[in-house]
VOGU-3710 file (C-alpha; in Angstrom, 3 decimals, decimal comma):
1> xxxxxxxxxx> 9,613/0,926/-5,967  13,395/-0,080/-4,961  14,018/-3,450/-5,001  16,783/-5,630/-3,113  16,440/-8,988/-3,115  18,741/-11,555/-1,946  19,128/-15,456/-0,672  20,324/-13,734/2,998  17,113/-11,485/2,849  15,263/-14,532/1,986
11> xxxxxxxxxx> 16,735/-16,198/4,844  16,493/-13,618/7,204  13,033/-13,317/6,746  12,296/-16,992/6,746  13,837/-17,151/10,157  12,064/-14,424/11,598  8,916/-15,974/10,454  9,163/-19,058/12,353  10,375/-16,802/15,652  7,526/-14,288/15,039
21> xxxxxxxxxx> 4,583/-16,418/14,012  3,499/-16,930/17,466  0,111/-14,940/18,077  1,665/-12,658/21,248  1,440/-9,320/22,696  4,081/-7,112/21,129  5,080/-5,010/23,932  7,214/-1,527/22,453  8,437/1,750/23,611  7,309/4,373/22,223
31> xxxxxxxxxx> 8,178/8,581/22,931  9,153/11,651/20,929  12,710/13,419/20,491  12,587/17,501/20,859  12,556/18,124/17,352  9,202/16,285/17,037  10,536/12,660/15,792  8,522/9,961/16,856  10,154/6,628/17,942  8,932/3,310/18,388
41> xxxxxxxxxx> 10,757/0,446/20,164  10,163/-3,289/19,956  12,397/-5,737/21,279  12,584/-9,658/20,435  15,780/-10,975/21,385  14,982/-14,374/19,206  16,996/-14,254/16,383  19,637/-11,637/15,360  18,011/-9,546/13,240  16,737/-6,157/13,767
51> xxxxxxxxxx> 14,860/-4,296/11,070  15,084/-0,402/11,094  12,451/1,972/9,641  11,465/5,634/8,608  7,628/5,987/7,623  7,248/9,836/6,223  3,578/10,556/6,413  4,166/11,964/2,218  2,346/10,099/-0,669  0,629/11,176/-3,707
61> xxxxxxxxxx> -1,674/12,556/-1,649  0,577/15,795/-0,358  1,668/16,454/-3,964  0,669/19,795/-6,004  -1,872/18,467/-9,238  0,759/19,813/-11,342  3,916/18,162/-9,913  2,221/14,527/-9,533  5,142/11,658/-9,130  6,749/14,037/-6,413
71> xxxxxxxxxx> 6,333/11,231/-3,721  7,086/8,372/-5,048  9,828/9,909/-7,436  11,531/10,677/-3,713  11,373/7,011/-2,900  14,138/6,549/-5,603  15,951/9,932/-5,263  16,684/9,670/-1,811  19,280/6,215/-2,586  21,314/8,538/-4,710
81> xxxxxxxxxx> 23,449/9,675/-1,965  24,248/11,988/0,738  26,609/14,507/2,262  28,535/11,614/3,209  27,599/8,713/1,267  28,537/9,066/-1,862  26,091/8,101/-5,005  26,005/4,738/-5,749  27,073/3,781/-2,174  23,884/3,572/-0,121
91> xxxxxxxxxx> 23,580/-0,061/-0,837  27,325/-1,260/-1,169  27,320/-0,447/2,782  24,478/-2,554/3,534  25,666/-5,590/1,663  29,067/-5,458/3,153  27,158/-5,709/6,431  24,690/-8,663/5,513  22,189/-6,266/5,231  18,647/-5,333/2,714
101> xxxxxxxxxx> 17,054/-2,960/2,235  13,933/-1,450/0,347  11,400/1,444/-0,016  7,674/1,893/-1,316  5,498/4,573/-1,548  1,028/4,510/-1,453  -1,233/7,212/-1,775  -0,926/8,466/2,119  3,091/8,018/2,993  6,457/6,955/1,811
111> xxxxxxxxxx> 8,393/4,187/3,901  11,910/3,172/4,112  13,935/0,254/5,896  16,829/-2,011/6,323  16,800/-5,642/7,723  20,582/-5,929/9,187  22,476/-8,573/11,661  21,389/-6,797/15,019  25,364/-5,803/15,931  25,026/-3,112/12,511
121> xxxxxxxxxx> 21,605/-1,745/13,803  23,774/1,613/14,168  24,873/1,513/10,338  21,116/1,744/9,583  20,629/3,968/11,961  23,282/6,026/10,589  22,101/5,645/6,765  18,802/6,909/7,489  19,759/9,783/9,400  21,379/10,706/6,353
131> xxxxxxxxxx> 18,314/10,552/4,413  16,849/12,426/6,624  19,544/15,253/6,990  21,765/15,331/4,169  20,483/13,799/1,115  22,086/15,274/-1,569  19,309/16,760/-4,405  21,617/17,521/-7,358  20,778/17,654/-11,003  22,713/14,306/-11,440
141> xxxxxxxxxx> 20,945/12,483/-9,230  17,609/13,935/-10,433  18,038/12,964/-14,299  19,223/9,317/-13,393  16,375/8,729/-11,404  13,713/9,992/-13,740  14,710/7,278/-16,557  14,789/4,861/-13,284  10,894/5,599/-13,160  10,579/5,721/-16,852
151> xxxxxxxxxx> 11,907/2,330/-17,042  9,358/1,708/-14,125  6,018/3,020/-15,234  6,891/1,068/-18,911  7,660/-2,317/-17,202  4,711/-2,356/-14,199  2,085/-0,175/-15,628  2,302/0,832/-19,860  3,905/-2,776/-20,706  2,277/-5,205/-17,826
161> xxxxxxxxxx> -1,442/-6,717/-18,603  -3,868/-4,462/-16,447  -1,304/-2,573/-15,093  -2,885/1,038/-15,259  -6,055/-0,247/-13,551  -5,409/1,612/-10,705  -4,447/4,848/-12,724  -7,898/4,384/-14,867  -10,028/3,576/-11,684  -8,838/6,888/-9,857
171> xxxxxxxxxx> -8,903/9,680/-12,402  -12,824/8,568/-12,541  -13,741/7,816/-9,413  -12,041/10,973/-7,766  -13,015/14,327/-8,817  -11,811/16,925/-6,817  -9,816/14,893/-3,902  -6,174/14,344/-5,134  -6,240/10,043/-4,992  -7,680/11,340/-8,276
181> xxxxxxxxxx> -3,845/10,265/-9,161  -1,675/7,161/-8,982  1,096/7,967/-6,649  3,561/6,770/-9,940  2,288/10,376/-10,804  3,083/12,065/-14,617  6,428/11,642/-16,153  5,755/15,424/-17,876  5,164/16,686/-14,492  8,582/15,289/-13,380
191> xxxxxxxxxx> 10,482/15,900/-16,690  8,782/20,000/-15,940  10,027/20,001/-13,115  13,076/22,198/-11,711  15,623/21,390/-9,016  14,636/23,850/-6,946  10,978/22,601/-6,762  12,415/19,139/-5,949  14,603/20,807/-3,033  11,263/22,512/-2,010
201> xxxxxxxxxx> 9,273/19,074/-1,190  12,327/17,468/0,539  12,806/20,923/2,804  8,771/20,438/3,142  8,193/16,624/4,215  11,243/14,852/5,031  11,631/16,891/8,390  11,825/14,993/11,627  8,251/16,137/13,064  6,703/14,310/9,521
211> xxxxxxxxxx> 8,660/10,895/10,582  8,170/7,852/12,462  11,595/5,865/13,466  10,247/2,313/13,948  12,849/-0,366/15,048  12,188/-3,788/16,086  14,149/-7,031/16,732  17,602/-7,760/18,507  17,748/-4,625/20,600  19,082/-3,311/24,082
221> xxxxxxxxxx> 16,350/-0,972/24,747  18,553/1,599/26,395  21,919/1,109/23,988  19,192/1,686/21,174  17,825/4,901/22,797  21,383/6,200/23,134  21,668/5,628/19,265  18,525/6,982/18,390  19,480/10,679/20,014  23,192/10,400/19,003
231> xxxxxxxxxx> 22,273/10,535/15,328  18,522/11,863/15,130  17,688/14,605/17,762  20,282/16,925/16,697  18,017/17,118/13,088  16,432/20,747/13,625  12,888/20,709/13,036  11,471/21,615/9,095  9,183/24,602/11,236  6,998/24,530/8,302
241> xxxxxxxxxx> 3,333/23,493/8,185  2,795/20,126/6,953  0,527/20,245/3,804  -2,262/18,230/4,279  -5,030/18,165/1,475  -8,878/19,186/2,576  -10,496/18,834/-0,139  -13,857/16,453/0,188  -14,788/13,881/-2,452  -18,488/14,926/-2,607
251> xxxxxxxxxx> -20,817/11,616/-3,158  -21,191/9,998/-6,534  -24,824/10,165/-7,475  -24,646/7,836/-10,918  -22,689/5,163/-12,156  -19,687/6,259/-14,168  -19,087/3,584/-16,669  -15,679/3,328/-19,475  -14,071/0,704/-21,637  -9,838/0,798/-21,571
261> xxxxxxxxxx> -8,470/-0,678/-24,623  -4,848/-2,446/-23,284  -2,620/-5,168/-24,385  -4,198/-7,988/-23,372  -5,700/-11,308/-24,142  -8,186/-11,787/-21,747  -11,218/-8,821/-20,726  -11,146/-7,977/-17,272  -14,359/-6,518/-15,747  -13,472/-3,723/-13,158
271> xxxxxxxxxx> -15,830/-2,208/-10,047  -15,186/0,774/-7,796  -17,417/1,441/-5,405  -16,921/4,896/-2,865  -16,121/3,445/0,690  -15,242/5,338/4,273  -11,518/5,797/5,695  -9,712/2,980/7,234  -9,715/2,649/10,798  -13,885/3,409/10,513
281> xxxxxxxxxx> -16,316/1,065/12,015  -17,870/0,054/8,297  -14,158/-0,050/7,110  -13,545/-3,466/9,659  -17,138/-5,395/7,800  -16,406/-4,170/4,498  -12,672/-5,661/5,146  -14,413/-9,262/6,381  -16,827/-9,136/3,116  -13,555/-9,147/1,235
291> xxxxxxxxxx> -13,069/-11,987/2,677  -16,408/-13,689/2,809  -16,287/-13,452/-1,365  -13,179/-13,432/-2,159  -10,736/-15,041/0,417  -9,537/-17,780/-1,412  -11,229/-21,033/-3,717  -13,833/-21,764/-1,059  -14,764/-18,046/-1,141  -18,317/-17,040/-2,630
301> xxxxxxxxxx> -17,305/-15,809/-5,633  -14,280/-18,020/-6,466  -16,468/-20,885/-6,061  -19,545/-19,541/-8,207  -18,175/-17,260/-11,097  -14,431/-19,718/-11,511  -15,874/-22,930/-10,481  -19,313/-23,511/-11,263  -19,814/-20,940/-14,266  -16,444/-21,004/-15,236
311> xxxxxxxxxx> -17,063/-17,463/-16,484  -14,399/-15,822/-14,624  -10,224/-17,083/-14,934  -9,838/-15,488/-11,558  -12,147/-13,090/-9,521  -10,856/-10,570/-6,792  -12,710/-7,997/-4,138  -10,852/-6,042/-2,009  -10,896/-2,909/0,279  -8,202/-0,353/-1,377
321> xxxxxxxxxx> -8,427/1,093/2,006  -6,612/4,487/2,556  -6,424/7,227/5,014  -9,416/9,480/3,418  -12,471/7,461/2,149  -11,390/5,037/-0,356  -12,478/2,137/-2,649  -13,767/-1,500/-2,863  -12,859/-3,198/-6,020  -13,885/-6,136/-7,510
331> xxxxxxxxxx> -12,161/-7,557/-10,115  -12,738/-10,413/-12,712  -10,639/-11,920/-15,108  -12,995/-12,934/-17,772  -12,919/-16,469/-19,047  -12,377/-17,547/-22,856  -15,609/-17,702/-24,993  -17,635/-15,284/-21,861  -19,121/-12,107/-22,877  -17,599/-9,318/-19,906
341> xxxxxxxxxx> -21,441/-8,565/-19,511  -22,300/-11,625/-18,129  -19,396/-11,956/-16,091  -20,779/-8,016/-14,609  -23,901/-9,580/-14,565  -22,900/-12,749/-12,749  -20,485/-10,792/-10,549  -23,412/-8,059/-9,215  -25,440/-11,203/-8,507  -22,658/-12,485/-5,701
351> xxxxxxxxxx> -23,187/-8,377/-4,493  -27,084/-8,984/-4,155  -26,961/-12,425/-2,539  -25,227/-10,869/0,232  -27,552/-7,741/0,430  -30,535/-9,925/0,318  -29,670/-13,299/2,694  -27,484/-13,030/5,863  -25,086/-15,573/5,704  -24,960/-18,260/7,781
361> xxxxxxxxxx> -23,199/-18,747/11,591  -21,307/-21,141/9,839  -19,772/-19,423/7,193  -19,405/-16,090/9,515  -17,241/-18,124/11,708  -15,005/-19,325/9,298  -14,275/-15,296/7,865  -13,761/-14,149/11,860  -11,065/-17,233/12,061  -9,331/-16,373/8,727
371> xxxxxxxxxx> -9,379/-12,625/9,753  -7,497/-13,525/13,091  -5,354/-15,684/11,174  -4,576/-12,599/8,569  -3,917/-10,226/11,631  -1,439/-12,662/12,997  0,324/-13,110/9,676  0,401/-9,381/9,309  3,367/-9,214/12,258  5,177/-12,673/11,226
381> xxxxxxxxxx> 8,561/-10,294/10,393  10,456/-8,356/12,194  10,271/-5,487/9,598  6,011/-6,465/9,634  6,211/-5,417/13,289  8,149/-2,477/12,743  5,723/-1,091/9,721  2,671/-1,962/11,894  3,711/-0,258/15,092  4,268/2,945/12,455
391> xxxxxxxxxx> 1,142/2,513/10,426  -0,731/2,477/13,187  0,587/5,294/15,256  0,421/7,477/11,691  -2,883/6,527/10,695  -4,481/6,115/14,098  -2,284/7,935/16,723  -2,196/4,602/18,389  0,501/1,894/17,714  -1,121/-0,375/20,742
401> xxxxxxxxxx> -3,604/-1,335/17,639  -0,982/-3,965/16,673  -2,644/-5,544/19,663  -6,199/-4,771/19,623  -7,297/-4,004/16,193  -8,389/-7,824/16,061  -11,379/-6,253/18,684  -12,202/-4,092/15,804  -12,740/-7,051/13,514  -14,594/-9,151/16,110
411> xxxxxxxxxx> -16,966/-6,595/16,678  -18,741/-6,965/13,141  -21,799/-8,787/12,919  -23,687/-10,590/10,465  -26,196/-8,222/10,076  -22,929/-5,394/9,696  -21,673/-7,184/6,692  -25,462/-6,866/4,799  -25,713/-3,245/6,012  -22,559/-2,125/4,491
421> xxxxxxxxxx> -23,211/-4,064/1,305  -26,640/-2,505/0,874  -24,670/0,910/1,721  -22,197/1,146/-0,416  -22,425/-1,439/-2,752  -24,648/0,460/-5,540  -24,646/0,868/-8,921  -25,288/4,919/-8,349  -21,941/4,726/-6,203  -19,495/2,816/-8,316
431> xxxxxxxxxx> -17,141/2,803/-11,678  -17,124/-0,210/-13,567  -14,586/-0,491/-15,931  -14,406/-3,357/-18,931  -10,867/-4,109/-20,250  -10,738/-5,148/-23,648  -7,708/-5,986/-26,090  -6,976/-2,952/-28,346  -7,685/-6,110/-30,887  -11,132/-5,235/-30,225
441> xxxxxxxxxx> -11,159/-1,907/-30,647  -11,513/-1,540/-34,077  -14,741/-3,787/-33,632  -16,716/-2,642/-30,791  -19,430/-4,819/-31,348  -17,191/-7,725/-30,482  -16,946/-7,985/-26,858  -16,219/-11,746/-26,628  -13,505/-13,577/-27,483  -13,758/-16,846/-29,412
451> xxx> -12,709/-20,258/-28,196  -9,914/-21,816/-29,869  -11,168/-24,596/-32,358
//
């Protein structure tokens, strides 16, 4: 991921927080340029700021099974440089200007933006249109940033505690559908790699008809417009089909179980379980049971497995919600002297109490009210708003969800959140995976680790 930081992006941000925090209607504009560019327009004249964007429906997703990385490794490439911006210069013209900028890359798309003083909304403007037209793939650029992702995979996944969770949970929960693979990919498949393949998947998906140009903030609706066509709908189309992938996860009839040996000092005990695609009616109450568990110290679990058993440090369950079906995890950190069995055990029993008792008015109320508070949060930023209002019209082919999703949510009933439990939640539908320290490896029967004396 490309990272810029800075006090003025700190600042910026903070501002924009206070002037966007205000639960509102975000009114936008939204149409498409001739060569198939979609555009979305928000305007808050509050504060100064405008943040422009360029979601490309790419992730891992899109990628040949023998070229993983591609996605993500583009992420990086495309900072090198362009036709005219030479390397090393993409972000020198965006701090002269006040400005930040950064990039990140999932399993479904790659997304791009800068947060600049609204008077240089045309540099970014300018410096993604560049991206998107002349990005320079040379052999240069390509060999710096593969030790960039090197670096990368060794500091956030080899070299950080529980760091290839995600990698270990897909390769066994996917079998045929490619979220089989992290979107940080395989450094062999990169290193294999020839320039001409790399030139290939740029020529392929960063073409205007695969992009969404989301700006919001400062703006003259009309002034922006003008902008928009002077340096975007001149881009000629790609004319090539999109690849999308077809393949079908079929459904996981048995429990696929594994132990990952890392460098760590704590077990972890890890649960997948096979859920629908986001945007779905069960996606909304599986969402809300996140919460309902795990959504914060008065949460279910929290409160039973951290503070009352005290056999989990810290306990997590979350929708890893993507645009094909996707996953719920549950994750739990396991406490010193606990056996990762009994945390499983402890952790399956929190599952079952919610399959077998409908919770209480009570405690339903108080998940709808931190849900609306979530969605609120969600477009506190002027770059928030400008993600949403892409996400949305990507994912959903309607960006007016930054508005009514929240009807989605409020929808979901008591009984809903049992129903999808006892649905999906199943041993015959899950991986569970126990971390262990490789200290442990050599002594399998082990699988606790002593209290200090």
């Amino acid at each position: 991921m490309h990272k810029k930081q800075s006090l003025t992006l700190w600042l910026l941000l903070t501002t924009l927080t206070v002037s966007f925090s205000q639960a509102r209607k975000i009114e936008f504009t939204e149409y498409d340029l001739p060569n198939g560019m979609h555009v979305i327009l928000h305007k808050d004249n509050t504060t100064p700021i405008v943040a422009v964007s360029v979601l490309y429906h790419v992730g891992s997703k899109n990628e040949d099974p023998n070229r993983t990385g591609f996605a993500h490794f583009f992420e990086h490439l495309l900072f090198e440089g362009s036709e005219n911006i030479k390397r090393g210069e993409f972000d020198k013209y965006l701090a002269n200007a006040g400005a930040t900028n950064n990039a990140n890359t999932s399993n479904d798309r790659t997304f791009y933006y800068e947060v600049l003083p609204s008077n240089q909304l045309e540099l970014g403007l300018w410096m993604e249109s560049e991206r998107l037209m002349h990005a320079k793939i040379e052999q240069i650029g390509v060999e710096t940033q593969r030790e960039v992702v090197k670096e990368e995979k060794r500091q956030r996944i080899d070299n950080q505690p529980y760091g290839s969770i995600l990698t270990e949970v897909l390769k066994r929960a996917y079998t045929v559908h490619p979220y089989q693979w992290a979107p940080i990919g395989s450094l062999d498949h990169l290193n294999a790699a020839s320039l001409d393949e790399f030139i290939a998947f740029y020529k392929t998906f960063y073409v205007p008809e695969n992009a969404t140009l989301s700006i919001a903030g400062d703006i003259d609706l009309e002034q922006t417009k003008a902008m928009v066509a002077k340096y975007f709908k001149d881009i000629p189309k790609g004319g090539k089909t999109i690849p999308r992938p077809t393949a079908v996860e079929p459904a996981q009839k048995a429990e696929v179980r594994d132990v990952v040996f890392d460098n760590i000092q704590l077990p972890a005990v890890v649960q997948a379980y096979h859920i629908p695609a986001q945007g779905t009616p069960d996606s909304y109450a599986l969402d809300m049971l996140s919460t309902l568990l795990s959504g914060g110290q008065s949460s279910r679990m929290y409160k039973s497995l951290v503070d009352e058993q005290k056999k989990a440090f810290t306990v997590q369950a979350f929708p890893f919600s993507l645009e094909d079906p996707g996953l719920y995890l549950t994750f739990g950190l396991v406490n010193m002297g606990v056996n990762p069995d009994d945390l499983e055990k402890a952790m399956d029993a929190e599952i079952d109490k919610v399959k077998n008792e409908l919770i209480t008015e009570k405690e339903f109320q108080k998940i709808r009210n931190l849900v609306e508070s979530n969605f609120v949060q969600q477009n506190a930023s002027a770059v928030g708003i400008a993600e949403q209002l892409a996400n949305y019209h990507v994912y959903y082919k309607d960006a007016n969800l930054i508005n009514t999703e929240i009807d989605r949510y409020m929808k979901v009933t008591r009984e809903d959140l049992q129903r999808v439990a006892k649905k999906y939640l199943t041993k015959e539908n899950r991986v569970v995976l126990q971390y262990m320290p490789k200290s442990a490896q050599s002594k399998p029967e082990n699988t606790q680790i002593k209290k200090d004396n």
